[in-house]
C-alpha positions, 0 to 999 in steps of 0.5 A: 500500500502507498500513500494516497494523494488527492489534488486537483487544479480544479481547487484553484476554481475557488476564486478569492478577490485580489490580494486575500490570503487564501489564494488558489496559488497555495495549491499551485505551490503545494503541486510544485514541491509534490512532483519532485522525485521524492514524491514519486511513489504517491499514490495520485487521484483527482478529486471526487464530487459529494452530493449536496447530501454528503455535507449534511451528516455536519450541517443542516439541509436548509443551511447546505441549500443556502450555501449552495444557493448563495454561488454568485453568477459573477463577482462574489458573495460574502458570507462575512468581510473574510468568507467569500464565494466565487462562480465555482465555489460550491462546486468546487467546495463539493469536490473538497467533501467528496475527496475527504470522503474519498480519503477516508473510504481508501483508508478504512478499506485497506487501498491505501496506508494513509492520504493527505488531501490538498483540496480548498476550500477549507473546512475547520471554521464552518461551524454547524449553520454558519460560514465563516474563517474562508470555510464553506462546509466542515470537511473534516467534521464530514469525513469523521461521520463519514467514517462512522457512518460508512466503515463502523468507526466506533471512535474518531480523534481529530489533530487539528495544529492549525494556527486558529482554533477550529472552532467548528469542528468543536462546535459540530462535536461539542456533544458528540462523545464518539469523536475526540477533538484536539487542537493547539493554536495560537491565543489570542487569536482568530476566532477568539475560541479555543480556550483550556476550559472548553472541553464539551459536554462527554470531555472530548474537547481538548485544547492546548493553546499556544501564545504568540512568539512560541516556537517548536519546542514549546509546540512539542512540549504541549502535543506530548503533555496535552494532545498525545495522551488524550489521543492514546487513551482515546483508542480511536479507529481512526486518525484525522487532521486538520493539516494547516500550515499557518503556524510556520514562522514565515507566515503572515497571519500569525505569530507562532514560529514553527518550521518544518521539522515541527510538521514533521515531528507531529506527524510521526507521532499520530501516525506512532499511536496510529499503528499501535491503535488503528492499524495505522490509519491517518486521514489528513486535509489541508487546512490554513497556511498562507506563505507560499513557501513556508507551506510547501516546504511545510506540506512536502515534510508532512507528506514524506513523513506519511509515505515513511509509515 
């Protein structure tokens, strides 16, 4: 089995207006350090269109129908002064839910040892009704029902090392007991959550905020003291992350100085617990990350790590 890779220029579609940070030029940079030799043993697929249905095992019917609704004919429409769509935003928005579910079904099946999905847009903002933080739909809430729902998974823990908390990945499992949610994340930050004593209502929520000016070290310390018990003691079937990029020292959204080491370093570490209590299955998607190099380089040592499983 290789490592499964899902891009697709069609995640480019995505549109954003001049100058905002979340540009289809990060996919364009992540496809360019991903065709280097090293990489060459990835097992590769576009990407697969969801149904509008797929988005409700994390969102209501009406606000899927609304956000699918609100795709402009031309120009943009704003969800929020951060959170805009384009002509082929919920097309392509559908196609980041069908990869993560494509994602999880050839890693629960066996047809592959692991995936990273680099699709757009992202997902760990989108609360349960709302759009917000450049995220339409929740891919990764999506793909952790999807794995429940379609393999029998009994638990599911998701990393997210994104800079900003993913509040709606949270908020979608706030009092869900059979999925673990851990996040570390500068504070305070965007969008203001995230904070040691939200925990849920089952003790599932777990966050181990960074404060500006941390860098690998202190990343590390928090991940084996906070994270990597709860995931162990969790058991799950399955691994998700939240793979933003954005606490790279390089970026400009954020203050945290991580390198890509630290990336690579955390990898290894889920996918230790991983082959010790899943049979090694990780799903990871593409979260922030908003300097050009500091993701690619950032991506390429994630990736080379999964392919070492």
């Amino acid at each position: 089995m290789s490592t499964l890779l899902i891009e697709d220029p069609l995640f480019r579609q995505h549109v954003m207006p001049e100058g905002h940070p979340e540009r289809p030029a990060r996919l364009q940079a992540i496809e360019q350090v991903l065709a280097q030799d090293q990489f060459r043993a990835l097992k590769r697929e576009k990407s697969v269109r969801a149904a509008p249905e797929a988005a409700e095992l994390a969102h209501p019917a009406d606000y899927v129908r609304r956000v699918l609704a609100a795709a402009p004919m031309m120009d943009f429409h704003y969800f929020d002064g951060d959170t805009p769509m384009s002509p082929d935003s919920a097309d392509v928005a559908l196609h980041a839910v069908g990869s993560a579910q494509r994602a999880v079904d050839a890693v629960m099946t066996g047809e592959a040892k692991n995936a990273f999905v680099a699709c757009r847009p992202p997902g760990h903002h989108a609360e349960t009704a709302t759009a917000m933080g450049f995220c339409l739909f929740n891919n990764i809430a999506i793909a952790a029902r999807h794995a429940r729902k379609a393999h029998g998974a009994e638990r599911v823990a998701i990393v997210d090392w994104d800079v900003h908390h993913g509040n709606g990945t949270q908020d979608i499992f706030w009092g869900d007991k059979s999925v673990l949610f851990c996040s570390t994340h500068e504070m305070p930050l965007y969008p203001g959550t995230g904070d040691l004593r939200e925990t849920g209502d089952h003790n599932t929520i777990v966050n181990a905020p960074l404060r500006a000016g941390d860098d690998g070290s202190v990343f590390a310390d928090s991940f084996r003291s906070v994270i990597l018990p709860r995931v162990r003691a969790f058991a799950p079937d399955l691994i998700l992350i939240s793979a933003g990029f954005d606490a790279h020292e390089r970026d400009p959204l954020a203050n945290l100085r991580l390198v890509e080491r630290d990336f690579a370093w955390a990898t290894e570490e889920l996918m230790d617990i991983a082959a010790k209590r899943c049979n090694g299955r990780v799903v990871s998607l593409l979260e922030g990350g908003y300097d050009l190099k500091g993701l690619a380089f950032s991506v390429a040592a994630h990736v080379d790590r999964l392919m070492g499983a």
